[in-house]
C-alpha positions in Angstrom: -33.8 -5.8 60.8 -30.0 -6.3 59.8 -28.4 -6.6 57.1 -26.7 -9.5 56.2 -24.1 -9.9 53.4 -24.0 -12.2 50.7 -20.8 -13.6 49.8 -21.8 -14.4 46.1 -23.1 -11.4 45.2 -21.3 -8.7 43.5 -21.3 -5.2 45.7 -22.7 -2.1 44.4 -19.3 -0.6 43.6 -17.7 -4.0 41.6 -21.0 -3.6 39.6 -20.9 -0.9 38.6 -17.5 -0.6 37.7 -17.5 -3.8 35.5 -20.7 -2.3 34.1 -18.3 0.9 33.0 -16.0 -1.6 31.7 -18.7 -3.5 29.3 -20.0 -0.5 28.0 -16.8 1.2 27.6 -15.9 -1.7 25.0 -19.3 -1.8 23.3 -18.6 2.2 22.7 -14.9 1.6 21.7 -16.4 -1.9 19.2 -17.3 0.0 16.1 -13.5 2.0 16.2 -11.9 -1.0 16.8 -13.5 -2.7 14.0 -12.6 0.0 11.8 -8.6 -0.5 12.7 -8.8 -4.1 12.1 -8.6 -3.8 8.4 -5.3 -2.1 8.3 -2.7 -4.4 7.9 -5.2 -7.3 6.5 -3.1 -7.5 2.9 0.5 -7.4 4.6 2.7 -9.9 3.4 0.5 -10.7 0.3 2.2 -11.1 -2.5 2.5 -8.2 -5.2 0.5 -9.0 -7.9 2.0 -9.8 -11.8 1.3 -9.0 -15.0 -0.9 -11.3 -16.7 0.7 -10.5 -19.9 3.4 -8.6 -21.4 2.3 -4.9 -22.0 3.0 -2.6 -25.3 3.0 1.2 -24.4 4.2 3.9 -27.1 6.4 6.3 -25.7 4.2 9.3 -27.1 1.6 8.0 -24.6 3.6 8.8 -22.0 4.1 12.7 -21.8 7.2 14.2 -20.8 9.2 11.0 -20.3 11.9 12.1 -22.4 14.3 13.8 -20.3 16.5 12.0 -18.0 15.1 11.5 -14.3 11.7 12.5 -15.7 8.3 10.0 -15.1 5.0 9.1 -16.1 2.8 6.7 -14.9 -0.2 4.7 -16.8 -2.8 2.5 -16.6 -3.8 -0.9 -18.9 -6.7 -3.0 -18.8 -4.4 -6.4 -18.1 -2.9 -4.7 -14.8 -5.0 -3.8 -11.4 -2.6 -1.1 -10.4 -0.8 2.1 -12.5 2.7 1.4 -13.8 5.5 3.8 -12.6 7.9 4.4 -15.7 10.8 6.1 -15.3 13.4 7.4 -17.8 17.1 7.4 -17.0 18.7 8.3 -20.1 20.7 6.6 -22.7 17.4 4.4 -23.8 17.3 3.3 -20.7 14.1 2.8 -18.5 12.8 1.5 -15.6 9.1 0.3 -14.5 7.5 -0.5 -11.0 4.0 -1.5 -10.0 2.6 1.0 -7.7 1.3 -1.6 -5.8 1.9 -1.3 -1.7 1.9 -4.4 0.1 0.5 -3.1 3.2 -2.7 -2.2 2.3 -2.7 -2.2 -1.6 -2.8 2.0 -2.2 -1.0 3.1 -5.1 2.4 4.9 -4.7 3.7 8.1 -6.4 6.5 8.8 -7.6 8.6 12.0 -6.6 11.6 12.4 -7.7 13.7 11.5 -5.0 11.8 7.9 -4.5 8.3 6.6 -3.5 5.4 7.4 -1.8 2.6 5.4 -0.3 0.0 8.4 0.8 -2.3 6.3 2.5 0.0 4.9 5.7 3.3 6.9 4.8 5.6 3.8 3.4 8.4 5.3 1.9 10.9 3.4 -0.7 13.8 4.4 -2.7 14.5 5.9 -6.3 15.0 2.3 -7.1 12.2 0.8 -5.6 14.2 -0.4 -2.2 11.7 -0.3 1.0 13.0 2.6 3.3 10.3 2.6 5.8 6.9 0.7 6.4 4.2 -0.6 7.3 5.3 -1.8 3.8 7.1 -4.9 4.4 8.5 -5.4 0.7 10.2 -3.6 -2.1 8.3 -2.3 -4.7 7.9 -4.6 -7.8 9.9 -3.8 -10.7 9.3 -4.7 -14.3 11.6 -5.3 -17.1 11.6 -3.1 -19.4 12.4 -3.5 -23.4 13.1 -0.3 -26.0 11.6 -1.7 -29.3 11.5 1.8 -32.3 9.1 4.0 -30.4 7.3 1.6 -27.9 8.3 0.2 -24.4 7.4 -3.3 -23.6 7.2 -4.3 -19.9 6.9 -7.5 -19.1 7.7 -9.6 -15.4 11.4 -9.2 -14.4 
């Protein structure tokens, strides 16, 4: 009895190794699905306030020497505002919104933070260095007695 060969069928070896193959990216499937979400918000657009927003100064602990900031949160805004005092009456505000993803920045000291994929941006907001792919989003910010309002710039 010989063998004979069958040209249409797949040998033992070409099987097995596209078997390897399949599986390996059924394994790899759930990972991959996991990574597919990062990046999904890039290029969105920063959201804005709805509203202007009043905030006392005494809410905001510690804001009153120069380079010194505070950060806090209103019902009318999704993300924590960044305040930041420079002196002379002067302040400035950013959303701590990142683009990339949508984590909140920090503040600290020397510029901004994103902890979740390591965007960095300036003490003014500037991007330095993604994934972010935009600037932070700064308010404008108005001195009235004791109170700060922040409204879109």
């Amino acid at each position: 009895m010989s063998k004979t060969a069958c040209s249409t069928c797949a040998s033992r070896r070409s099987f097995l190794a596209s078997s390897g193959v399949a599986l390996a990216g059924l394994a790899a499937a759930p990972a991959l699905a996991s990574l597919q979400g990062c990046g999904d918000d890039e290029g969105s657009s920063i959201p804005k306030l709805t509203a202007d927003i009043t905030v006392p100064l005494s809410s905001l602990p510690g804001i009153s020497a120069a380079g010194a900031d505070a950060s806090f949160v209103d019902s009318s805004y999704p993300y924590k505002i960044i305040v930041r005092f420079n002196g002379n009456s002067q302040y400035q505000a950013w959303s701590s919104y990142c683009n990339h993803e949508g984590c909140e920045v920090d503040y600290v000291g020397t510029g901004f933070d994103c902890p979740c994929h390591g965007a960095t941006w300036s003490a003014q907001g500037v991007l330095k260095n993604g994934p972010a792919t935009e600037d932070l989003l700064e308010f404008k910010v108005a001195v009235t007695g004791d109170s700060l309002t922040i409204s879109n710039a």
